[in-house]
N, C-alpha and C positions, 0 to 999 in steps of 0.2 A: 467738751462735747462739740461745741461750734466748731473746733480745730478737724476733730475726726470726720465731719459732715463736709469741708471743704478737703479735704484730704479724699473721702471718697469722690463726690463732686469730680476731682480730677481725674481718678482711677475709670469712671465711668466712660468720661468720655476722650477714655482714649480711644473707644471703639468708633469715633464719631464718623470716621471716615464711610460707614455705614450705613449713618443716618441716611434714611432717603432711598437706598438702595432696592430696585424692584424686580421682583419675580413674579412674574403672572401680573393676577388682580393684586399682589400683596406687596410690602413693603416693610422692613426694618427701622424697627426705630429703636435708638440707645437711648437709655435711660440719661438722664444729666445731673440728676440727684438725688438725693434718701426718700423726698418726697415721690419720686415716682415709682422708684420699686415700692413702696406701701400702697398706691395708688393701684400698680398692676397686682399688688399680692390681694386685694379688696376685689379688684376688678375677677381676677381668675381663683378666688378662695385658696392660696397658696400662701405659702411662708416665704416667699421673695422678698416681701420688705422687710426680714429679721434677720434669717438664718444665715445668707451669703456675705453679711456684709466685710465679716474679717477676711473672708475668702479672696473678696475683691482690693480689698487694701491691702491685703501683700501681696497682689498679684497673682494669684491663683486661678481666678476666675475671672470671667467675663461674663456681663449679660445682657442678653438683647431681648428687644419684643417682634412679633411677627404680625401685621395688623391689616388689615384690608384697608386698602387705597382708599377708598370710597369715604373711611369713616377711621384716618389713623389715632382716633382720640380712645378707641374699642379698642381691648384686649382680645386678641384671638389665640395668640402663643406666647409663652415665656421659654427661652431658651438659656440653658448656663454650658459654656463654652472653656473647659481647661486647658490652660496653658500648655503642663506638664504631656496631657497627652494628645494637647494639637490636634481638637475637636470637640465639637459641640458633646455633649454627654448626658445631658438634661433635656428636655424637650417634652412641655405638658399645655394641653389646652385647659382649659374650668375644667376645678374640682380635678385636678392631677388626672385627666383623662390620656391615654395614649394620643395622639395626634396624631390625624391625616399622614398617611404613607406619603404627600405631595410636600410636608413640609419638612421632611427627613432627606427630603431630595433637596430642597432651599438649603437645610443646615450644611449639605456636604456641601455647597458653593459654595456658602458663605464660611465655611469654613477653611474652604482653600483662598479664598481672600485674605481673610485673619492671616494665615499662616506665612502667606507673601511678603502680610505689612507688619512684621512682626520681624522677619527676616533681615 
């Protein structure tokens, strides 16, 4: 178990180059470990800390958070981003709500980042 938690651990932040990265009032944050997808899955009542994670260790997926500047410690978006089809594809605020039309406009940028540094 320890083995597969450092193993995702790595998986996660391959997105790191991310961290940090801001749009408007908002900012990206990558998760760094198991603890914090369970963290965002509690924070936005989602199944992020369970269901993605074999997704993530073979490289399927990506996942990022979307957080207000102000207060990056808040949950405002979880985003799950495929490889395969080189784009964000996920994208839910609390309680799996559809998201802000302004943050589907962040994913496409941030999606054409991914895809440069992936490149």
């Amino acid at each position: 178990m320890k083995e597969e938690k450092n193993m995702l651990s790595l998986k996660l932040k391959q997105l790191n180059f991310m961290n940090g990265k801001c749009f408007d009032d908002y900012i990206v944050v990558v998760p760094q470990k198991l603890d914090d997808l369970i963290d965002e899955g509690k924070q936005q009542n989602n199944c992020v800390g369970s269901f993605y994670n074999d997704n993530i260790l073979c490289g399927r997926d990506y996942i990022y958070f979307i957080r207000r500047k102000d207060n990056p410690k808040k949950s405002v978006a979880t985003a799950r981003y495929n490889v395969n089809a080189g784009k964000t594809i996920e994208l839910k605020e609390k309680n799996n709500k559809e998201p802000h039309e302004q943050f589907w406009t962040f994913a496409k940028e941030i999606d054409e980042l991914i895809n440069n540094y992936l490149k």
